[in-house]
Structure formats: structure tokens, C-alpha cells
N, CA, C and O of each residue as an XYZ file, in Angstrom:
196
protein
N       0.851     -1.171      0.000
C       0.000      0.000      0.000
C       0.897      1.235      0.000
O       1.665      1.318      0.958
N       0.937      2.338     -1.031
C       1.169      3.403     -1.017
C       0.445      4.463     -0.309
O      -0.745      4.727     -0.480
N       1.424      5.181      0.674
C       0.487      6.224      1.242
C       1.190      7.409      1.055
O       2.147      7.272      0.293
N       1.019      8.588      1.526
C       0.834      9.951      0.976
C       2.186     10.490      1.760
O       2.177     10.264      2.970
N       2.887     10.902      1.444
C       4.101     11.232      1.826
C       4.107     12.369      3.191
O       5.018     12.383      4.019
N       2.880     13.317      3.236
C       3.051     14.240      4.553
C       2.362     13.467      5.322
O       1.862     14.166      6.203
N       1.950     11.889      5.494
C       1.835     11.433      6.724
C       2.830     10.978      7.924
O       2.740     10.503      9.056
N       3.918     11.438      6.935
C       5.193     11.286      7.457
C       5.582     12.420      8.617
O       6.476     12.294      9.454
N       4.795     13.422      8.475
C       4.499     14.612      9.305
C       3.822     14.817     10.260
O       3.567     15.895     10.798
N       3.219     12.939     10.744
C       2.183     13.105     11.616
C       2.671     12.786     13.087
O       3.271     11.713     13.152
N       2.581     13.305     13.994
C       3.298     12.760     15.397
C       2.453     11.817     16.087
O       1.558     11.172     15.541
N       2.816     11.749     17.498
C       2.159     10.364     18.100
C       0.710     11.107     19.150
O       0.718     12.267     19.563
N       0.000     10.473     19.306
C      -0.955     10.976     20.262
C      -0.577     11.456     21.470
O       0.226     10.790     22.123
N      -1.072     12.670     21.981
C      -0.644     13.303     23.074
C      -1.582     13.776     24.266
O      -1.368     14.363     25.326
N      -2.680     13.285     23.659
C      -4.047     13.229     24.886
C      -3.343     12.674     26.413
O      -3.295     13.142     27.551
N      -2.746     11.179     25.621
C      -2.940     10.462     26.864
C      -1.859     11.725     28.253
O      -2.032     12.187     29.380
N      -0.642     11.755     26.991
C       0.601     12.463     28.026
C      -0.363     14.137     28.664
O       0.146     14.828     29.547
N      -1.025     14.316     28.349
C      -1.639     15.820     28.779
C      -2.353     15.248     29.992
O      -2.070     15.503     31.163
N      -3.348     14.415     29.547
C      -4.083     13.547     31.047
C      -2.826     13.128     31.987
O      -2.826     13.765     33.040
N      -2.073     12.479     31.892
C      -0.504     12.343     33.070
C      -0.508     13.668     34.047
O      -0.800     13.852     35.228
N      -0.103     14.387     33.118
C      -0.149     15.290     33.552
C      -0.692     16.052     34.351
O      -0.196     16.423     35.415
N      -1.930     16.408     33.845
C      -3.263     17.046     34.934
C      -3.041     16.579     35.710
O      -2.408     17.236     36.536
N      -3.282     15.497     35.974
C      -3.851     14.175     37.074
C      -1.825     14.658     38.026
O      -1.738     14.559     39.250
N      -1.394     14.811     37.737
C      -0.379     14.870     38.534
C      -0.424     16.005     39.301
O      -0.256     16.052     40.519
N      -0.744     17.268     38.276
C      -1.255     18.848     39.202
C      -2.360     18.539     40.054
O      -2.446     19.047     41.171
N      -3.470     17.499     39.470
C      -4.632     17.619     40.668
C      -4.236     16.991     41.409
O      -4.962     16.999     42.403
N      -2.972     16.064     41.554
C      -2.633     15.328     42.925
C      -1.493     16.371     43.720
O      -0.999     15.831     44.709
N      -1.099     17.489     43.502
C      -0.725     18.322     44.223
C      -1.479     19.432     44.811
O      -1.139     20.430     45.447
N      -3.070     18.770     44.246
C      -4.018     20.137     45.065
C      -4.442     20.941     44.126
O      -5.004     21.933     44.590
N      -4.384     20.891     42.802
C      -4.798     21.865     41.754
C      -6.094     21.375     41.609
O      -6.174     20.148     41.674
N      -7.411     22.153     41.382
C      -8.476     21.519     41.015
C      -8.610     21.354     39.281
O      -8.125     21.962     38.327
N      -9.159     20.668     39.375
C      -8.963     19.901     37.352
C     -10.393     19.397     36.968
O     -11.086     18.518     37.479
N     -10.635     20.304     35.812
C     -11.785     19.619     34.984
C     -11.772     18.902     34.052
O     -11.785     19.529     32.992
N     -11.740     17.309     33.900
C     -11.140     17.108     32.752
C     -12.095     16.665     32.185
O     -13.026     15.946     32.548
N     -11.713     17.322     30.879
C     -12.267     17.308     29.395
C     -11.672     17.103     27.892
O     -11.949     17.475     26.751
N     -10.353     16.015     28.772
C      -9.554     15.622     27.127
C     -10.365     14.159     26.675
O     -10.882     13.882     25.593
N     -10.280     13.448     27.770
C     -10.713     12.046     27.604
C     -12.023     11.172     28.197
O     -12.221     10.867     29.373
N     -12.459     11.009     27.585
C     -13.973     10.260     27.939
C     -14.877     10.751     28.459
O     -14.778     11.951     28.206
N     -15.844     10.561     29.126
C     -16.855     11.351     29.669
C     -16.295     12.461     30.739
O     -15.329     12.354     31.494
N     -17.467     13.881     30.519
C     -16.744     14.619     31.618
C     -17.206     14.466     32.809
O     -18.266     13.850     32.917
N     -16.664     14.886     33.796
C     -16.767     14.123     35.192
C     -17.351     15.517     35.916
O     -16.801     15.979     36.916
N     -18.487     16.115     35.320
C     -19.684     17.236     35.851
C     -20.865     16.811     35.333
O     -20.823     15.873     34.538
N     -22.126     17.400     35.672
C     -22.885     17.299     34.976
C     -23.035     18.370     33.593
O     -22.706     19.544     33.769
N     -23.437     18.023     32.495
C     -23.540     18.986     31.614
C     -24.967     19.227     31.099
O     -25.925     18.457     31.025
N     -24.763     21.120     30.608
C     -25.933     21.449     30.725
C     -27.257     21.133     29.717
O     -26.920     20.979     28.543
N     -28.022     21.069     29.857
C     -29.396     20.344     28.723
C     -28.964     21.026     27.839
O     -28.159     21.887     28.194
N     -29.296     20.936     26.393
C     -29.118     21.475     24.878
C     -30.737     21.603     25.013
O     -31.498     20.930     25.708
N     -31.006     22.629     24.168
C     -32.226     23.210     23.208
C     -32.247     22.291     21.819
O     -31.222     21.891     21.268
N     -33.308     22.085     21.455
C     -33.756     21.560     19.913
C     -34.319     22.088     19.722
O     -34.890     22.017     18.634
């Protein structure tokens, strides 16, 4: 399979290393909303149709 040469330009996922992270400030007492990965952990507000 031939693929497209600027995928060569693509880096590695960095969600996970940003979540490490947080999670390391909120274990020094920082409060953290997180909203990179999976459900958010508030309630969110109703939408209009």
C-alpha cells in the first residue's frame, strides 16, 4: 500500500501524556476539569432543539 508522503508529518498521540499530567497537578491540590478524555466528570448542561 502506497500512502501519501506528509503522513510522514504526523506525530504520536498526546491526549494520553496531557491527562498524566493534569492528574499529577490535581494530585498536588490543583483543582482539574477534565475534558480531554472520555466522559466529563460534571454534569452537563441540557441542549435546546
Amino acid at each position: 500500500m502506497k500512502l501519501a508522503k506528509n503522513l510522514e508529518n504526523l506525530g504520536t498521540e498526546t491526549a494520553f501524556s496531557v491527562l498524566a499530567e493534569a492528574k499529577k497537578l490535581e494530585a498536588q491540590g490543583n483543582p482539574m476539569i477534565h475534558m480531554g478524555l472520555g466522559q466529563p466528570d460534571f454534569k452537563t448542561p441540557k441542549t435546546r432543539s
